[in-house]
C-alpha positions in Angstrom: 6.6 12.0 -5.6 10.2 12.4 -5.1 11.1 9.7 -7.6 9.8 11.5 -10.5 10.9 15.0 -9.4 12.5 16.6 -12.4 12.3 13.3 -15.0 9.9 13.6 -18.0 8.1 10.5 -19.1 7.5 11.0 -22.7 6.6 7.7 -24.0 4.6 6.6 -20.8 2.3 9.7 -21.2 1.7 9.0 -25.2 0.8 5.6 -24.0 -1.7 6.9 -21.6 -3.2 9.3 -24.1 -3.3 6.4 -26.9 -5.3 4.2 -24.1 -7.6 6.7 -23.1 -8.1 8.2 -26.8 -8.9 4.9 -28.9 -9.7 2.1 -26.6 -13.8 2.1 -26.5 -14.2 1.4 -22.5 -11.7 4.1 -21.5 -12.9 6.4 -23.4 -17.1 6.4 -22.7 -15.6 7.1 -19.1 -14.1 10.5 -20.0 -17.2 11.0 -22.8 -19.6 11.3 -20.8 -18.3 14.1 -18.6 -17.7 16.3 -20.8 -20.1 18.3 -22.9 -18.3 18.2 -26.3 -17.6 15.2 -28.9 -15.1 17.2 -31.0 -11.4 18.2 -29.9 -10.1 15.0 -28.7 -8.6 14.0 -24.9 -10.4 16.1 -22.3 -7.9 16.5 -19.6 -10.8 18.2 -17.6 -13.1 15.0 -18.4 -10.3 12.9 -17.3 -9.5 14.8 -14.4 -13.4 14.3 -13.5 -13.1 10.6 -14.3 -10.5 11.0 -11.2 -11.9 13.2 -9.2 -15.6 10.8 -8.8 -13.2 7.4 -8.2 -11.2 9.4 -5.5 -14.7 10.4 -3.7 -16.3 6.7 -4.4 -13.2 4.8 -3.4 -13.0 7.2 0.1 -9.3 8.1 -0.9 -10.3 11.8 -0.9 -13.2 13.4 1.1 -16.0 14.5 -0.9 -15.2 18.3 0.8 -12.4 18.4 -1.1 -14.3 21.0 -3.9 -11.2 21.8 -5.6 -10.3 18.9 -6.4 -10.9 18.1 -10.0 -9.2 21.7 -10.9 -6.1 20.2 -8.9 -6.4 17.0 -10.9 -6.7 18.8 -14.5 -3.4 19.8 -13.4 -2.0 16.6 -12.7 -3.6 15.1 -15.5 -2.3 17.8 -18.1 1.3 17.1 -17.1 1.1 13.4 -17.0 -0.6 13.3 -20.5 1.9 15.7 -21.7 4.8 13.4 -20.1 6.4 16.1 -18.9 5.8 14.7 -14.8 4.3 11.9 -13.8 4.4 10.4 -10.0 3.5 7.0 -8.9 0.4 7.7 -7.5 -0.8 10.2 -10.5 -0.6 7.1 -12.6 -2.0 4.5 -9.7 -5.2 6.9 -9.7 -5.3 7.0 -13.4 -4.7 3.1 -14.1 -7.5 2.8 -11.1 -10.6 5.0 -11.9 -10.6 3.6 -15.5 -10.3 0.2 -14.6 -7.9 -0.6 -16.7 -7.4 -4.1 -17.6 -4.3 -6.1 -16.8 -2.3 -6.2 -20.1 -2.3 -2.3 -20.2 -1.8 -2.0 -16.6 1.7 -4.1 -17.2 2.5 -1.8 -20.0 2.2 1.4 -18.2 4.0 0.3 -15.3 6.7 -1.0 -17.0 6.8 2.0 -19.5 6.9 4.2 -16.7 9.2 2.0 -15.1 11.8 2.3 -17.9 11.5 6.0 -17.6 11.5 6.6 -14.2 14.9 3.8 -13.8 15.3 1.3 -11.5 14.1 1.8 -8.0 15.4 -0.5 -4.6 11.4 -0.3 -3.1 9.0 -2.4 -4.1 5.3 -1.4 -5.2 2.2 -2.1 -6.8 2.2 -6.2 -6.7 -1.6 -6.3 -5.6 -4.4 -7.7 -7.8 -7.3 -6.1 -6.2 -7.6 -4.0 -3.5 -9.1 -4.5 -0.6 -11.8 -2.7 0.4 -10.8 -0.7 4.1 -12.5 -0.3 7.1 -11.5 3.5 6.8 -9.8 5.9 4.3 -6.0 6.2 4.7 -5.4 9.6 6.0 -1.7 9.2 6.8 1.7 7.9 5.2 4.0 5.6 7.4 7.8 7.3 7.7 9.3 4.4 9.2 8.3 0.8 10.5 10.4 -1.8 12.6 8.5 -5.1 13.2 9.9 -8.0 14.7 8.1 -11.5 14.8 8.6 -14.0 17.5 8.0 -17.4 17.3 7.9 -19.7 20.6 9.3 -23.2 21.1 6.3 -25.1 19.0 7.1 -22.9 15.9 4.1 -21.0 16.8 4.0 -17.2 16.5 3.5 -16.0 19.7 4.3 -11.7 19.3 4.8 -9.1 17.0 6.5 -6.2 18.3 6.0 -3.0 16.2 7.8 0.8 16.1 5.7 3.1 13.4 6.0 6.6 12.8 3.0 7.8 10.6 3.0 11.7 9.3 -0.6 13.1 8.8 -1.3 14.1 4.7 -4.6 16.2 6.6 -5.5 18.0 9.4 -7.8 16.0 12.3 -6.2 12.4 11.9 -7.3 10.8 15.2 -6.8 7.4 14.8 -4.5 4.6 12.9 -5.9 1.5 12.0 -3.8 -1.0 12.4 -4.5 -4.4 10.4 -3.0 -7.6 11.7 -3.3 -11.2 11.8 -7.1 -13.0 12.3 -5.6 -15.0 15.1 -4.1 -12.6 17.1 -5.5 -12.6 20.9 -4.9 -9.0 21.6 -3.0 -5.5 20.6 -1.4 -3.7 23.6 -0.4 -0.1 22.9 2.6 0.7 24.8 3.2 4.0 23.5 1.3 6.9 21.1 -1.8 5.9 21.5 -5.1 3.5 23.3 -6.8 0.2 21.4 -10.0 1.4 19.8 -12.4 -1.2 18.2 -11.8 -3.9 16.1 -13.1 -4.3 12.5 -13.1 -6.9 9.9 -13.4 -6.2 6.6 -12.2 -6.7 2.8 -12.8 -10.1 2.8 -11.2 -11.7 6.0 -9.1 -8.5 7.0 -8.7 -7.4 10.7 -8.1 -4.3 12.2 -7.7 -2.6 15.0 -8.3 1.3 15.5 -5.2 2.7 17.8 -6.6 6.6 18.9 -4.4 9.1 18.6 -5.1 12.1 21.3 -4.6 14.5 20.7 -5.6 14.2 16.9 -2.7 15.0 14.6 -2.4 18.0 12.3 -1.5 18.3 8.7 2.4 17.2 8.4 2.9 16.3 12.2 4.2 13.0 13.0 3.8 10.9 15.7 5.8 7.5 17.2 3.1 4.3 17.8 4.8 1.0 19.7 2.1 -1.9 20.0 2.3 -5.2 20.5 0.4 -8.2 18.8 -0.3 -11.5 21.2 -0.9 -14.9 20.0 -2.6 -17.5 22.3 -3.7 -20.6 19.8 -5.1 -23.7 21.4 -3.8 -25.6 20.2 -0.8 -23.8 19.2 0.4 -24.7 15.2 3.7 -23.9 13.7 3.6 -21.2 11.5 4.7 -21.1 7.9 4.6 -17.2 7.3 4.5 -13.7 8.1 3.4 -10.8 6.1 3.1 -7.0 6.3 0.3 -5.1 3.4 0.9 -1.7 2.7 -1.7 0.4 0.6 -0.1 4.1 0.0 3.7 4.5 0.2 5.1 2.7 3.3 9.2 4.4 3.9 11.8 2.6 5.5 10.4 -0.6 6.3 12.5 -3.1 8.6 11.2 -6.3 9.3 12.8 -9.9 11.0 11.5 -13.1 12.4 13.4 -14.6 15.6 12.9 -18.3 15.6 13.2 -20.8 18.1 16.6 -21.9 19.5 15.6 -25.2 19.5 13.7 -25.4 15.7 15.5 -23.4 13.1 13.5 -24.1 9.5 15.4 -26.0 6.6 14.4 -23.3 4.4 13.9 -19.3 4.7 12.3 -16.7 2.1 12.0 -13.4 1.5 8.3 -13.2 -0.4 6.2 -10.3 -1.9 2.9 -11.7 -2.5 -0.2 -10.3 -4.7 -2.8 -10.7 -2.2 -2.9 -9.5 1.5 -3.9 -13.0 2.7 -3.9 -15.8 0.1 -1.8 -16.4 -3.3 1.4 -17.8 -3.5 4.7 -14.9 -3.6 5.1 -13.1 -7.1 8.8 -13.0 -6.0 10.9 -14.7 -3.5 14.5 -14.9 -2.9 16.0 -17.2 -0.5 17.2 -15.7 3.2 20.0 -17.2 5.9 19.2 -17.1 9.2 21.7 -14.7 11.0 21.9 -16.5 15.2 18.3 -17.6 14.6 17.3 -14.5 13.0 16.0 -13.5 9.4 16.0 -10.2 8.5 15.1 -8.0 5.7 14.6 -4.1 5.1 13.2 -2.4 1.8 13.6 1.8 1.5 9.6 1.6 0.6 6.6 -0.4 0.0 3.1 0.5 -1.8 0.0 -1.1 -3.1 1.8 -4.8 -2.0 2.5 -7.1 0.5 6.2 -8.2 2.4 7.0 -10.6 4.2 8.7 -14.2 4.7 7.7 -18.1 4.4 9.6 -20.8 5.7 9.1 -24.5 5.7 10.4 -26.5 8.7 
């Protein structure tokens, strides 16, 4: 990742080695794919540790052959320190299932290393599991939320420009809201079906035609409705992102009539429940709250309001 280009991250890579190398769980993982017991850290059993989450987890395809030699290149650097990205250490932290306390180490060793950074990333406790694997990166995102005269929400209007990370993409699944009435797709693309998954997630598939190459972009506008009977105010709005999310823009326009007594700002650790792990207080600009972040990843944005 570009963050880490030409940094070195000494300490966070000795602490990744001293996890992997003395603490029991971590290291059966790597032990038992690899043939030897002497010689210490296998950075080619680690790599395969990697490489079998990747396939399992549907973040890489399982035609993807070359990938563990990719990996044992990744993996050497990062246990060297000498470069580590964000999602080398994500994949690391992931496939060994590492427990909580040492997860908040890393990241804030790495952290510390890498200095401080405007996005905001990796807030989720779990992840949820998706309807499909991820097979692009969002460049840029505009949403805007409108509310109607009850408080209700009643659209969400969204411009996203997603770049393909492989060749065929043909389709963006778009999750949203469980009580949305429909998604219209004004522009990049035509409604495919709709799944639910993860525990209460909903998506919709938008079909991209013609399917996009590796590295080509394309421009998606869509619309969310909201018809509730009857209609309730809401309290919230949020927006999950998995892998990196750039340049993310989002506002709520209120009622003229019904402005709330209190706006937030919230990054939350679950995609649907949980209470924010952060939250900073917002002032509505003409009846309009508004927030943008440079990048979001492995978390979820949004606001809360009370009325």
């Amino acid at each position: 990742m570009s963050a880490s280009r030409g940094r070195s991250f000494p300490a966070t890579g000795e602490l990744l080695q001293h996890l992997l190398a003395t603490k029991p769980r971590y290291q059966r993982l790597w032990l038992g794919k690899t043939g030897r017991v002497r010689g210490g850290l296998s950075q080619s059993a680690v790599a395969r540790v990697i490489t079998l989450h990747l396939w399992e987890s549907g973040e890489r395809s399982e035609s993807e052959t070359s990938l563990q030699r990719t990996l044992k290149d990744r993996v050497s650097r990062a246990l060297n320190g000498t470069a580590i990205s964000a999602e080398t250490l994500k994949w690391i932290i992931n496939a060994f299932d590492m427990d909580s306390g040492d997860t908040d180490h890393l990241w804030a060793t790495y952290a510390a290393e890498l200095g401080s950074t405007p996005g905001i990333a990796h807030t989720l406790r779990r992840r949820r599991k998706m309807a499909s694997r991820q097979r692009h990166r969002t460049v840029s995102l505009v949403e805007r939320y409108f509310l109607d005269e009850s408080g209700a929400l009643k659209l969400r209007n969204t411009f996203h420009t997603i770049r393909a990370i492989e060749d065929g993409v043909d389709l963006y699944m778009f999750n949203h809201e469980p009580q949305a009435s429909d998604i219209e797709v004004l522009h990049g693309g035509t409604p495919g079906l709709q799944h639910v998954y993860g525990g209460g997630m909903v998506g919709r598939e938008i079909i991209l035609t013609p399917p996009l190459l590796k590295s080509q972009t394309t421009a998606l506008e869509y619309r969310t409705h909201f018809v509730q009977e009857p209609a309730f105010p809401a309290t919230e709005v949020r927006r999950a992102a998995f892998a990196r999310t750039e340049h993310v823009d989002l506002a709520v326009v209120f009622p003229a009539k019904r402005t709330p007594r209190v706006v937030w700002w919230c990054v939350w650790d679950d995609h649907l429940g949980g209470v924010p792990v952060q939250r900073k207080e917002m002032t509505p600009q003409n009846g309009t709250v508004r927030h943008y972040v440079p990048f979001i990843e492995e978390t979820s944005v949004g606001f809360a309001w009370k009325w």
